[in-house]
gemmi code that builds the backbone of each chain (N, CA, C; Angstrom):
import gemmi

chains = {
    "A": [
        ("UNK", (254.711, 34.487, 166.434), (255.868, 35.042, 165.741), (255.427, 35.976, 164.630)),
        ("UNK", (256.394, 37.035, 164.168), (255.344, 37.578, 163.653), (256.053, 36.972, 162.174)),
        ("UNK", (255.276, 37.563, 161.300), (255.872, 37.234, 159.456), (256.769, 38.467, 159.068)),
        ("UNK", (257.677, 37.817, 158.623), (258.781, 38.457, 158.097), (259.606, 38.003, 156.737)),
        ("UNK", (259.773, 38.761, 155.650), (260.049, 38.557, 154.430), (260.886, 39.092, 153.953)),
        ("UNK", (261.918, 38.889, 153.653), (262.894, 39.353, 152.992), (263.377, 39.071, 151.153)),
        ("UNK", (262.926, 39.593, 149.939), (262.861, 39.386, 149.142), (263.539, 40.010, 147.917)),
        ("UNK", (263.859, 39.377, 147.039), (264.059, 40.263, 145.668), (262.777, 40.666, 145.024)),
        ("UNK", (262.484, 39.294, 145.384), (260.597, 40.224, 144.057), (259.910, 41.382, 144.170)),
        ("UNK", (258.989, 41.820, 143.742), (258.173, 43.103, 144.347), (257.225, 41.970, 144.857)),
        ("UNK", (256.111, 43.059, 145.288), (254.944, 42.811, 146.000), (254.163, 43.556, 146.195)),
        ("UNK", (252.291, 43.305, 146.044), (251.496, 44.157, 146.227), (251.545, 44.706, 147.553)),
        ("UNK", (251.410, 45.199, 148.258), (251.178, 46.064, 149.858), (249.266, 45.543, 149.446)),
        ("UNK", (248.826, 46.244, 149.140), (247.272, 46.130, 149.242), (246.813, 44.788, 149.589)),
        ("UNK", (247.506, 43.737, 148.457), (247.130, 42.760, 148.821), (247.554, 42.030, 150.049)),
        ("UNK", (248.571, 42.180, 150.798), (249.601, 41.840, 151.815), (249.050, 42.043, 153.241)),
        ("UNK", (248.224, 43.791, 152.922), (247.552, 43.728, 154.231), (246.186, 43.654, 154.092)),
        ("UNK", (245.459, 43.299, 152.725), (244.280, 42.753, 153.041), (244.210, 41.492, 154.038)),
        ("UNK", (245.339, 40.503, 153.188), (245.640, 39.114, 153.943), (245.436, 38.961, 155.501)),
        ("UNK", (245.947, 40.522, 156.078), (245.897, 40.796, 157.589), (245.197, 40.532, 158.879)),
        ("UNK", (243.845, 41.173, 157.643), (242.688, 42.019, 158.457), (241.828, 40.264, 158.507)),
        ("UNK", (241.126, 40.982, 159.993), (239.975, 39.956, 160.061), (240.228, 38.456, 160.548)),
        ("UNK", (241.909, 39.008, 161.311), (242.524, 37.594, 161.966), (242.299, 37.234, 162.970)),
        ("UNK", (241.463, 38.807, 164.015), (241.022, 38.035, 165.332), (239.978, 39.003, 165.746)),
        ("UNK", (239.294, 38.579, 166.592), (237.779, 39.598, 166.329), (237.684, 41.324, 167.375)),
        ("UNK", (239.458, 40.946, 167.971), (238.912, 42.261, 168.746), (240.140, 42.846, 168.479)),
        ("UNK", (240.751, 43.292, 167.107), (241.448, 43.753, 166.293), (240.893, 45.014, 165.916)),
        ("UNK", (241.401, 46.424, 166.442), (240.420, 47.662, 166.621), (241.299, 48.716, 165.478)),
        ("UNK", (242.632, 48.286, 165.706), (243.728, 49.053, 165.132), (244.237, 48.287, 164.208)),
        ("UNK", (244.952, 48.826, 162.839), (245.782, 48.063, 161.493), (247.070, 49.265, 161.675)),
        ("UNK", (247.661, 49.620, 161.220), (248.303, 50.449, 161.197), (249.615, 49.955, 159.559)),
        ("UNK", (249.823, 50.500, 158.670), (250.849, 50.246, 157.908), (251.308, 51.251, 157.616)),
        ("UNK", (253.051, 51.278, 156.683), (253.840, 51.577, 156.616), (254.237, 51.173, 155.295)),
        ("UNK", (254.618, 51.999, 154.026), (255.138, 51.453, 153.147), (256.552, 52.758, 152.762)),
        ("UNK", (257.748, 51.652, 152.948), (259.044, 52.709, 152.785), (259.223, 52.774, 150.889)),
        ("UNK", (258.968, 54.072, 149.876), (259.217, 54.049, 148.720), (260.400, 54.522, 148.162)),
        ("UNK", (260.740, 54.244, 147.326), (262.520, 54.784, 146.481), (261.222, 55.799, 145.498)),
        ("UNK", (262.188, 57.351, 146.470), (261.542, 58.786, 146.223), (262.465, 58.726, 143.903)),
        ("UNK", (261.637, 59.409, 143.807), (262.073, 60.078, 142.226), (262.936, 60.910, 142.411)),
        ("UNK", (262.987, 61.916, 143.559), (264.452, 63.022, 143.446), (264.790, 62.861, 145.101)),
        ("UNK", (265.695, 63.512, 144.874), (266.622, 63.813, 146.218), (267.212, 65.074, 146.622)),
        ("UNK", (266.612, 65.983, 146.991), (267.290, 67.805, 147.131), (267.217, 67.505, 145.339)),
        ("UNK", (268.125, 68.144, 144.739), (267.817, 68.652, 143.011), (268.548, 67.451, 142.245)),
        ("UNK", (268.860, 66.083, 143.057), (268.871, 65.133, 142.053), (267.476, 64.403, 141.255)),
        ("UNK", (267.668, 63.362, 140.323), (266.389, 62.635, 140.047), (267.382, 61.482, 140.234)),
        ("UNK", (266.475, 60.547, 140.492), (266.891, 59.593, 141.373), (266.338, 58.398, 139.802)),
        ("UNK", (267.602, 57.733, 139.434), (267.164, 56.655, 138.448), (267.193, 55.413, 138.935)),
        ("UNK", (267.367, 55.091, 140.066), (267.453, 53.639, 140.518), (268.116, 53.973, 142.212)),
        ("UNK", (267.503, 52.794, 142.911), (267.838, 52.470, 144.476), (268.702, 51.023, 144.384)),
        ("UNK", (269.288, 50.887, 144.655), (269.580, 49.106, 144.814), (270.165, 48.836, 146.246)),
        ("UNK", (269.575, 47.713, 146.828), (269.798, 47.105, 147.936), (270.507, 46.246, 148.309)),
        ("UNK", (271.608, 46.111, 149.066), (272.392, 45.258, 149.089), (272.145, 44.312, 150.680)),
        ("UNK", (272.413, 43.374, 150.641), (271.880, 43.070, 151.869), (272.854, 41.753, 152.625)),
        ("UNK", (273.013, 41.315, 153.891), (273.920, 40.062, 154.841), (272.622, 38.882, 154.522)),
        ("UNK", (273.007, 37.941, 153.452), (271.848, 37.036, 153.671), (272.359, 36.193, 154.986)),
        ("UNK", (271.429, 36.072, 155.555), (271.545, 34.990, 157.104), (271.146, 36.397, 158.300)),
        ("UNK", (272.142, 37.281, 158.335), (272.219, 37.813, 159.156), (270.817, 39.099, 158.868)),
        ("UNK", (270.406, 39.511, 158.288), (269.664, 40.106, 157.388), (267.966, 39.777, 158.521)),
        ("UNK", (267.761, 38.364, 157.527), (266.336, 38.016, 158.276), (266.516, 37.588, 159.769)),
        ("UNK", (267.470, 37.035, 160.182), (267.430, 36.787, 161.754), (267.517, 38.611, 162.539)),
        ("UNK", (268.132, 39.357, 161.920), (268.286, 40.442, 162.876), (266.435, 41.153, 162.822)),
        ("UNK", (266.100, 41.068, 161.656), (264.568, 41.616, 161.076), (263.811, 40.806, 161.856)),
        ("UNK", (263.685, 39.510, 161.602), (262.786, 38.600, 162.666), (263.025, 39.345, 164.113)),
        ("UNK", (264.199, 39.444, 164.857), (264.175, 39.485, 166.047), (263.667, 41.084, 166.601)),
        ("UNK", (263.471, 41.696, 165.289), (262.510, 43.293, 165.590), (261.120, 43.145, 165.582)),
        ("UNK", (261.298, 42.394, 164.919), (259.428, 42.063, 164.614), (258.932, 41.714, 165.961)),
        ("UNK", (260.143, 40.346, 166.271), (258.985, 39.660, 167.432), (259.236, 40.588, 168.882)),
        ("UNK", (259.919, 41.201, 169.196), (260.084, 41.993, 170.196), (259.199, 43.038, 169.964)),
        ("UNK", (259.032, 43.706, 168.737), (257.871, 44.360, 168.695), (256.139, 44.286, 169.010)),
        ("UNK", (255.922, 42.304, 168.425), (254.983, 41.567, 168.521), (255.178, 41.470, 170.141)),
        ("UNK", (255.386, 41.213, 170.791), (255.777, 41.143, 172.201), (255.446, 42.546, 173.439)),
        ("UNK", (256.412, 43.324, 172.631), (256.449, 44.452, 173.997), (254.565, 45.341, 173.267)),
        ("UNK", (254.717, 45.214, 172.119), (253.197, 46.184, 172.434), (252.160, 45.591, 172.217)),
        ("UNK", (251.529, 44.266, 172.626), (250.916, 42.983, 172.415), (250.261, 43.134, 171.183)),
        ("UNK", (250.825, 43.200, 170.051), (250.193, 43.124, 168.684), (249.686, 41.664, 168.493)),
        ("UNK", (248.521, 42.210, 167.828), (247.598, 40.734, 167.366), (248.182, 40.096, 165.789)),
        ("UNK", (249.287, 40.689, 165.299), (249.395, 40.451, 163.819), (250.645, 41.195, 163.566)),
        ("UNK", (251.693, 41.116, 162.935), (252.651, 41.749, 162.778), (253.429, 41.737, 161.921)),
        ("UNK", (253.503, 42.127, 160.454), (254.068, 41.705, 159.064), (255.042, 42.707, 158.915)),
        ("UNK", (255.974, 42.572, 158.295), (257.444, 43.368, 157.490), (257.808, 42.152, 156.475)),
        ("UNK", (257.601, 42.948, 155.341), (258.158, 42.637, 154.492), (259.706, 43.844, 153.983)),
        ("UNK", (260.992, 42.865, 153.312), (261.835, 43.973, 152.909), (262.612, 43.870, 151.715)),
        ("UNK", (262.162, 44.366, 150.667), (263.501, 43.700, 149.156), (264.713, 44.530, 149.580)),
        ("UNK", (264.916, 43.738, 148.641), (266.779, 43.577, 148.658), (266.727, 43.721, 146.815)),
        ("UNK", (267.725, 44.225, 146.069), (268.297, 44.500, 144.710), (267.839, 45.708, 143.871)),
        ("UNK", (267.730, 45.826, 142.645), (267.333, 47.102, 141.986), (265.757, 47.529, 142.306)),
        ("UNK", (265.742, 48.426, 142.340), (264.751, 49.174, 142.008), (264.037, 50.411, 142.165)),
        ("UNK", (263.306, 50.833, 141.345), (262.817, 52.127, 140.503), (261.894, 53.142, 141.210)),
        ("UNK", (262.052, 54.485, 141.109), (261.266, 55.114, 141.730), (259.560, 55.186, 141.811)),
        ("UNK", (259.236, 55.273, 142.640), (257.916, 54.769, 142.952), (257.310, 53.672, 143.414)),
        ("UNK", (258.403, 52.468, 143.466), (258.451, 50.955, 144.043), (258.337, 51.084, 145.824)),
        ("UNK", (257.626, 50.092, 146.196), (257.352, 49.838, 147.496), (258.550, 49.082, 147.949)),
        ("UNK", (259.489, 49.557, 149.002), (261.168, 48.838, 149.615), (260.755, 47.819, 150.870)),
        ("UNK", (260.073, 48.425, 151.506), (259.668, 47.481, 153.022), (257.968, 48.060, 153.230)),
        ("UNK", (257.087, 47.221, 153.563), (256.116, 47.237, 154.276), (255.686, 46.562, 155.509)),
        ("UNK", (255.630, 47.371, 156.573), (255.222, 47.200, 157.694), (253.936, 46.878, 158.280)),
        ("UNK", (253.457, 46.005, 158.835), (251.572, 46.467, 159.323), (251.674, 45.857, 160.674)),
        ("UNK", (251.136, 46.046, 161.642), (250.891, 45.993, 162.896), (249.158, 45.903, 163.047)),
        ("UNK", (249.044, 44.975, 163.758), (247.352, 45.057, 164.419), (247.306, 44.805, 165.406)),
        ("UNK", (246.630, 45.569, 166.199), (246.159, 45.689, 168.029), (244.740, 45.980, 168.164)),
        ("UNK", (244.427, 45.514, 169.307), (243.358, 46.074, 169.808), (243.098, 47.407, 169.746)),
        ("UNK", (244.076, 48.468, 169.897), (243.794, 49.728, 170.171), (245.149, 50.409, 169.702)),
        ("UNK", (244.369, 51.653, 168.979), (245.504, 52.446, 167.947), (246.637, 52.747, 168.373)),
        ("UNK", (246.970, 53.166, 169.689), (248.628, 53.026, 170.360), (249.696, 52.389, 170.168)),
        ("UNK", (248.936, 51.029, 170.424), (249.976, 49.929, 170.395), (250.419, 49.515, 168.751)),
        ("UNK", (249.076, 49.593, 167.896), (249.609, 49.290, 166.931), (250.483, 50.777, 165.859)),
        ("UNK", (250.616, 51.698, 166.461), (251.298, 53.092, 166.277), (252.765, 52.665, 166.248)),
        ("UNK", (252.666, 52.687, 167.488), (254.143, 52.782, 168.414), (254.631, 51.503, 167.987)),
        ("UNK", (253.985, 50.182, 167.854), (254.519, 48.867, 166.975), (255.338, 49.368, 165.765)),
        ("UNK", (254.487, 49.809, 164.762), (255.189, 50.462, 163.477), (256.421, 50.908, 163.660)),
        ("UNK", (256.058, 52.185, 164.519), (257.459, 53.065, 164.631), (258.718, 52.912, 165.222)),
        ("UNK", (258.219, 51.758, 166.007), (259.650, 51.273, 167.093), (260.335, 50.131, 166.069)),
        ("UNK", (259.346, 49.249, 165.314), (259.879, 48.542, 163.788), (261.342, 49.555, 163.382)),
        ("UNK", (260.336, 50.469, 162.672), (261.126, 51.060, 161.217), (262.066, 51.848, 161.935)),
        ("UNK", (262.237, 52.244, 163.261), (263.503, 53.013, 163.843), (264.289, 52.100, 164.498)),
        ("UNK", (263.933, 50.853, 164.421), (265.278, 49.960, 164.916), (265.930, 49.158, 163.629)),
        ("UNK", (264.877, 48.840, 162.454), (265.405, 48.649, 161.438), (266.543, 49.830, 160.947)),
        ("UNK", (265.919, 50.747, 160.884), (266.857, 52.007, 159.904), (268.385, 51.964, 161.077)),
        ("UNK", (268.554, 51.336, 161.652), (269.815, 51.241, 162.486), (270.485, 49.791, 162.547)),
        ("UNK", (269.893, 49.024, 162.375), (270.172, 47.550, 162.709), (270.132, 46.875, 162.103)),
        ("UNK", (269.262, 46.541, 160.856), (268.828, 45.603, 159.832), (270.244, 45.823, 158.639)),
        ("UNK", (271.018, 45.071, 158.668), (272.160, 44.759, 157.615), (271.379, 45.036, 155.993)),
        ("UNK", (271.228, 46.417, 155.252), (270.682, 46.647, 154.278), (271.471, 47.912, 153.891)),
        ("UNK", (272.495, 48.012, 153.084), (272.940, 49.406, 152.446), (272.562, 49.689, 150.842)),
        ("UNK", (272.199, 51.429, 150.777), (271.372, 51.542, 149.948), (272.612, 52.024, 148.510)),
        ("UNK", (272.433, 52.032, 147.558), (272.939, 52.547, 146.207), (272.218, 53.345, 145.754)),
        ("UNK", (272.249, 54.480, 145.172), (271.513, 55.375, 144.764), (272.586, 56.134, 143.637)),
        ("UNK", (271.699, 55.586, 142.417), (271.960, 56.247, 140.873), (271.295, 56.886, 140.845)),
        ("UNK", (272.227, 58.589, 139.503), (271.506, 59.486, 139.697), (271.160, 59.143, 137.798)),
        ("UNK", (270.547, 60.283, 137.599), (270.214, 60.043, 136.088), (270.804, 61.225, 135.210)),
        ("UNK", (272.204, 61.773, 136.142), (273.459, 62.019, 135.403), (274.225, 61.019, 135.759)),
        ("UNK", (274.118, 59.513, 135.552), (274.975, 58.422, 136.040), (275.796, 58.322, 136.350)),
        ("UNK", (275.646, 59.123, 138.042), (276.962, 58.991, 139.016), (275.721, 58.319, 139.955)),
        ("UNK", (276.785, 57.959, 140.880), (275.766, 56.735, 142.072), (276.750, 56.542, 143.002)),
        ("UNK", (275.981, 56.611, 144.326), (276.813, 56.358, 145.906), (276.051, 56.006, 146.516)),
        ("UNK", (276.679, 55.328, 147.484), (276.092, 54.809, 148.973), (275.614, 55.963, 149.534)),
        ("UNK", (274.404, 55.306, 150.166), (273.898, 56.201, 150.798), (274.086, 56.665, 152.631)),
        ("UNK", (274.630, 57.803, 152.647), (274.951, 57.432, 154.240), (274.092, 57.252, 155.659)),
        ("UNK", (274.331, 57.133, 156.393), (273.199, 56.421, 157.672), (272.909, 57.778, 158.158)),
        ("UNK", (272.092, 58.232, 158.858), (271.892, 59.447, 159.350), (271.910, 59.127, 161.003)),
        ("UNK", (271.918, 60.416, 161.617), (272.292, 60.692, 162.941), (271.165, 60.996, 163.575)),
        ("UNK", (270.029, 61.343, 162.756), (268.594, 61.415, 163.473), (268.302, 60.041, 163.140)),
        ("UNK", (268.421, 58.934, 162.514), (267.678, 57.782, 162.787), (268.389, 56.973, 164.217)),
        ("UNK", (270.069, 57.536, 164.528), (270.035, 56.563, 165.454), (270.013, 57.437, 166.960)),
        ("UNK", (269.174, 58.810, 166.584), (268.580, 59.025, 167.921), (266.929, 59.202, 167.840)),
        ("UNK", (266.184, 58.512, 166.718), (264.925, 57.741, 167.023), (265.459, 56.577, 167.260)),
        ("UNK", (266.038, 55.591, 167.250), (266.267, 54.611, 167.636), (266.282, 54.243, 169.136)),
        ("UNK", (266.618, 55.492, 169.689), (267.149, 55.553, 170.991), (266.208, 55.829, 172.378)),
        ("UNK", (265.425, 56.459, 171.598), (264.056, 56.767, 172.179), (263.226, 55.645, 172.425)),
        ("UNK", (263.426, 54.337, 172.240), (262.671, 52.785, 172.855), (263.504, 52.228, 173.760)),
        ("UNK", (264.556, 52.698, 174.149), (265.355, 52.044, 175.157), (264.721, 52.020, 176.236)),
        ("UNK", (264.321, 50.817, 176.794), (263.986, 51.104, 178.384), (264.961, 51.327, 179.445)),
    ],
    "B": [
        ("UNK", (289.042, 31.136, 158.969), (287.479, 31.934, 159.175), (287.392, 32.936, 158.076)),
        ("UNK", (286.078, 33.060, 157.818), (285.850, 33.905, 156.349), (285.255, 35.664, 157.307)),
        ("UNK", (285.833, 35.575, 156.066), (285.701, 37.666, 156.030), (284.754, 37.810, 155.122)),
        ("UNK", (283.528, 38.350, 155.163), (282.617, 38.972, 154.393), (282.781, 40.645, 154.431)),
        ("UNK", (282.379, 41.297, 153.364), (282.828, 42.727, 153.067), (281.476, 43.218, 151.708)),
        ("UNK", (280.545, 44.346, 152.631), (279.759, 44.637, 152.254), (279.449, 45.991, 151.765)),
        ("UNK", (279.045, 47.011, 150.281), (278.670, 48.416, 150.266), (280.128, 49.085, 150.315)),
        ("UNK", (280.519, 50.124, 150.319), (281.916, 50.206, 149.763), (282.965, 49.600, 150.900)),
        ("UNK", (282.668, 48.804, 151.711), (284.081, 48.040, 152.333), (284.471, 47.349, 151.004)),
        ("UNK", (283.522, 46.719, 150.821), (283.952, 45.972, 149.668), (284.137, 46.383, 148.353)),
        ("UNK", (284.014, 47.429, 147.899), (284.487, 48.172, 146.613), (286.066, 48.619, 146.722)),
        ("UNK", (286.452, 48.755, 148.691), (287.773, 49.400, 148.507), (288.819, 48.223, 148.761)),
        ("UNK", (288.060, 47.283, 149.238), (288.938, 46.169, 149.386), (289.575, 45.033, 147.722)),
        ("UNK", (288.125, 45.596, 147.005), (288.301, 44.804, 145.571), (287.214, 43.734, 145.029)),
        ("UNK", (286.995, 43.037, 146.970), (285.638, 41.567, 146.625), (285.451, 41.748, 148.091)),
        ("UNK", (284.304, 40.821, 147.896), (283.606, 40.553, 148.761), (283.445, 39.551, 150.062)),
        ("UNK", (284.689, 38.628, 149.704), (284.742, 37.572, 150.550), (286.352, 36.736, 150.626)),
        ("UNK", (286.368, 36.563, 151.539), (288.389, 35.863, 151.762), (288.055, 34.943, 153.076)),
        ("UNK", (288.738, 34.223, 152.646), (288.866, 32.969, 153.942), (290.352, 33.014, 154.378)),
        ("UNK", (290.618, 32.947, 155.546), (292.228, 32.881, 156.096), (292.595, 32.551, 157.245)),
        ("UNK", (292.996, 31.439, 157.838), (293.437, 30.800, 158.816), (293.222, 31.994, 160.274)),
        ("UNK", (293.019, 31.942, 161.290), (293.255, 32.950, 162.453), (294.811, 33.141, 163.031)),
        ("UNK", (295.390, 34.158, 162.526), (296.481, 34.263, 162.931), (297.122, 33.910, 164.153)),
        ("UNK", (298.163, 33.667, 164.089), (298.923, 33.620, 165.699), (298.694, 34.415, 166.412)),
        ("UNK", (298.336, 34.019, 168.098), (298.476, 35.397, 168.872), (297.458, 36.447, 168.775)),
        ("UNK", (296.286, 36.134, 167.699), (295.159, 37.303, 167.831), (293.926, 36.811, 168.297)),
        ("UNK", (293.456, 37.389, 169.582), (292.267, 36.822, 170.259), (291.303, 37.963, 170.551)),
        ("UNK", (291.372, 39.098, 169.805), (290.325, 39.965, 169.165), (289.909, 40.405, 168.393)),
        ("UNK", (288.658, 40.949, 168.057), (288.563, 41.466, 166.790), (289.423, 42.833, 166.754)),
        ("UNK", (289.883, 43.580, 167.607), (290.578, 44.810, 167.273), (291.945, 44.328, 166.742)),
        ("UNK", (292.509, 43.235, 167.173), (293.674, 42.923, 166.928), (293.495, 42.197, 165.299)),
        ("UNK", (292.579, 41.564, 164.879), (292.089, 41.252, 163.948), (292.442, 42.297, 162.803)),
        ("UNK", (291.594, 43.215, 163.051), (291.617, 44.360, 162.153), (292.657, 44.937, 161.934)),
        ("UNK", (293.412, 44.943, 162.968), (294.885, 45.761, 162.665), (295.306, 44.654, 162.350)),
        ("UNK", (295.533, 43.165, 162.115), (296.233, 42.545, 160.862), (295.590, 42.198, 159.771)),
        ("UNK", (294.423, 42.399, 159.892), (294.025, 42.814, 158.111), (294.057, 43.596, 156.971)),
        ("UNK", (294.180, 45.203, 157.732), (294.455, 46.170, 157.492), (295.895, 46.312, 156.673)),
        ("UNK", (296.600, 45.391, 157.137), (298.124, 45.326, 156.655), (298.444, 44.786, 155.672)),
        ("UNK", (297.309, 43.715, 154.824), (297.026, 43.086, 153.916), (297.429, 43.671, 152.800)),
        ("UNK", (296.703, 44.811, 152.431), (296.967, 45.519, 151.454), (296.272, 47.034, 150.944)),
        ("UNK", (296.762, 47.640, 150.069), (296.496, 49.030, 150.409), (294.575, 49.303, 150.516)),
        ("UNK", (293.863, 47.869, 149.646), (292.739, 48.334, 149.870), (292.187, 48.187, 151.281)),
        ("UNK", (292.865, 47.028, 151.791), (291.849, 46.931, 153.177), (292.707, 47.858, 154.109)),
        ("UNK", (293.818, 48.658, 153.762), (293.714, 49.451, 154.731), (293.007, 50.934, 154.520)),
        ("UNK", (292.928, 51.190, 153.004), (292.370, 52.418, 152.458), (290.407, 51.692, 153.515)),
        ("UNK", (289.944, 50.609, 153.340), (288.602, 50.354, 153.972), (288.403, 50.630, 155.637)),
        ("UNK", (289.554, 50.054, 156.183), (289.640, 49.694, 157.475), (290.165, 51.240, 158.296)),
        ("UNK", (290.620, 52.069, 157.280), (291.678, 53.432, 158.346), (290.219, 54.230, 159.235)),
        ("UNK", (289.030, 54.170, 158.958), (288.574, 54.745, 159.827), (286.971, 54.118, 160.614)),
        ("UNK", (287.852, 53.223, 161.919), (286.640, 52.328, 162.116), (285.529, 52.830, 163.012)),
        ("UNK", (285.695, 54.066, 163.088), (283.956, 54.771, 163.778), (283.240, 54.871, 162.631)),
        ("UNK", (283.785, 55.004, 161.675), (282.433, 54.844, 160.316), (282.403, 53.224, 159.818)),
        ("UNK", (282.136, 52.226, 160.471), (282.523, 50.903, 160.096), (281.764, 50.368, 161.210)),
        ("UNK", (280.374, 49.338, 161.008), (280.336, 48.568, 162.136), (280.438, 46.693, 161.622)),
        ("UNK", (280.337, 45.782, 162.945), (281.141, 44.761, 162.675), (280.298, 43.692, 162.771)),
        ("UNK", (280.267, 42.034, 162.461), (279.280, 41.363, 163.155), (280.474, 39.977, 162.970)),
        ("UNK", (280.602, 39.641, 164.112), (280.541, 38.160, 164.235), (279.792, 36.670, 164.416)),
        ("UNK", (279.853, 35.887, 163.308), (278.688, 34.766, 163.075), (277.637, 35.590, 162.988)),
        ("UNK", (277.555, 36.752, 162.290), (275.804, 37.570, 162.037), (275.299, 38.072, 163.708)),
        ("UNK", (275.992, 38.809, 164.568), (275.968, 39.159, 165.797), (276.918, 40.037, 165.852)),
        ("UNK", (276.162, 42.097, 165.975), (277.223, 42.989, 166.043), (278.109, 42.602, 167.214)),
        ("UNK", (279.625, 42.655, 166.701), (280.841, 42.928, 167.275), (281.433, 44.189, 167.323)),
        ("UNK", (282.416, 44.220, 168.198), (283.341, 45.136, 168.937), (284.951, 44.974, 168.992)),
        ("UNK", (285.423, 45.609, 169.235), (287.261, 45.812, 169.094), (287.433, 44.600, 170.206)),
        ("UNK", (286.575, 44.588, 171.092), (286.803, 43.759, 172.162), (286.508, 42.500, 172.459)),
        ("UNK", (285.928, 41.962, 171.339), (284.908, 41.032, 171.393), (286.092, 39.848, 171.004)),
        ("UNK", (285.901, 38.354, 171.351), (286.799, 37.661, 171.008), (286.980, 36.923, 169.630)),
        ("UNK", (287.844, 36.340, 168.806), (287.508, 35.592, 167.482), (288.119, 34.016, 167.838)),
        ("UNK", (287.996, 33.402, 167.155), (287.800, 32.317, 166.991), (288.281, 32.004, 165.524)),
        ("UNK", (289.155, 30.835, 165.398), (289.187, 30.265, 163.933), (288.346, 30.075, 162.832)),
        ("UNK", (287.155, 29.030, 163.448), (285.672, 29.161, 162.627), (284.905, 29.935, 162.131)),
        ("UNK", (285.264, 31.727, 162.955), (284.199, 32.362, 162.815), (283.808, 32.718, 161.758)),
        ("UNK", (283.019, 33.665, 161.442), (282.621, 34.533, 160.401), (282.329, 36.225, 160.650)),
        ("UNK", (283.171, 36.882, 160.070), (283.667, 38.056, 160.429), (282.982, 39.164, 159.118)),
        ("UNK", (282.112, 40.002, 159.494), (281.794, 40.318, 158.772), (281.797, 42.495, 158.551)),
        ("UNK", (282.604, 42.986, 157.830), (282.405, 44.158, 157.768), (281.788, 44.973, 156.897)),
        ("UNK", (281.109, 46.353, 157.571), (280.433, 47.249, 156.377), (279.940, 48.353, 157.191)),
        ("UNK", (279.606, 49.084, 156.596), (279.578, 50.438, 156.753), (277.890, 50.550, 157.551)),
        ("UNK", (277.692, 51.561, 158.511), (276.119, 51.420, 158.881), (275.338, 51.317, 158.272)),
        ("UNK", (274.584, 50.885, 158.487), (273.320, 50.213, 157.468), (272.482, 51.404, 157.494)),
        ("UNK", (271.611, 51.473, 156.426), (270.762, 51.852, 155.455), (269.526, 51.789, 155.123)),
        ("UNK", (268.901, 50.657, 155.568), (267.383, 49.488, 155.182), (266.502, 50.752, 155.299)),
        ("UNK", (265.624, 50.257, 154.690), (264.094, 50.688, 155.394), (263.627, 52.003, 154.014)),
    ],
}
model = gemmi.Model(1)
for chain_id, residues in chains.items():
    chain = gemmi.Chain(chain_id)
    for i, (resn, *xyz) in enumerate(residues, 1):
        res = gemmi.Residue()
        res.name, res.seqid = resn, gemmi.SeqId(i, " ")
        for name, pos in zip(("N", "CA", "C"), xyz):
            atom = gemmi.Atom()
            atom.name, atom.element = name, gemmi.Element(name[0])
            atom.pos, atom.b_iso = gemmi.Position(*pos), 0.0
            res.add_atom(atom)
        chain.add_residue(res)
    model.add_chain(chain)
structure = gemmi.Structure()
structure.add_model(model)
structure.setup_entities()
């Protein structure tokens, strides 16, 4: 199964996928992913992200990307972590890592993750500006045609 | 069965959560929605345009077509965001 975290706290990434490495001996590929809350946006500055999130529905829908991911591209290791509540530009939001035998699988692991999350995973974003106006952020139409592109 | 309301569903509705018996006579979620909607001006100002709105029952996306149940848990909000 793979590990999956859903959190308010922060968290190191460095340390997260050191933890990773060195779990099975014919582990050729690591591959990670860290999603950050950018400082501007086109000519806003961006003073805060906040995450709102379905607790229950949240980690069961995230678990069930992971392990289908862990599954269809036989990853040896497979971590997502994802906060949920305030926070500041330059903060790490979700980290991903994948390990395979061979750099493909753990590629295409990553990417088939974070394009079924950005469609599926119950997480809407808030975004304050630092002329303190703030909106939801809307879903885009290119994530749910990367999404679409793993359909078998 | 409880209504959860998430990201501005729930800013136009007022809160976030309502519990309310399953009406007479409604054995979908589309039919659902069109008597919630009637509630009051926020959940219909939330609910008037449901291609920008997706749905989950018991934490499992739903559909206009999908059936409800008394117990359930009905949950609306706008497409998600994560990542």
């Amino acid at each position: 199964m793979a590990i999956v975290r859903v959190q308010s706290a922060p968290f190191d990434p460095t340390a997260e996928i050191h933890a990773l490495s060195g779990e099975k001996d014919d582990t050729g590929g690591l591959v990670t992913f860290q999603g950050l809350v950018r400082a501007t946006d086109k000519s806003r500055r961006i003073e805060s992200l906040t995450l709102e999130h379905y607790p229950g529905m949240t980690e069961h829908v995230l678990q069930n990307i992971a392990d289908t991911a862990e599954s269809r591209f036989s990853l040896h290791r497979c971590l997502v972590i994802h906060r949920y509540g305030r926070m500041l530009p330059g903060e790490t939001i979700v980290l991903v890592a994948t390990a395979s035998a061979h750099r493909k699988a753990a590629f295409d692991g990553a990417c088939y993750i974070m394009d079924r999350l950005k469609t599926d995973v119950p997480f809407w974003k808030f975004e304050e500006s630092n002329d303190g106006r703030g909106h939801w952020v809307e879903a885009k139409l290119s994530d749910s045609k990367a999404a679409e592109r793993w359909q078998t | 069965m409880t209504f959860l309301y998430f990201a501005w569903v729930r800013e136009r509705i007022g809160y976030g959560r309502e519990v309310h018996a399953l009406p007479d006579g409604i054995e979908t979620l589309g039919a659902l929605l069109d008597w919630l909607a009637l509630r009051s001006t926020g959940h219909e100002d939330a609910l008037k345009d449901r291609a920008k709105l997706r749905f989950a029952i018991n934490q499992t996306y739903a559909f206009a077509e999908s059936p409800v149940g008394d117990k359930d848990e009905i949950a609306i909000f706008p497409p998600v965001t994560g990542g």
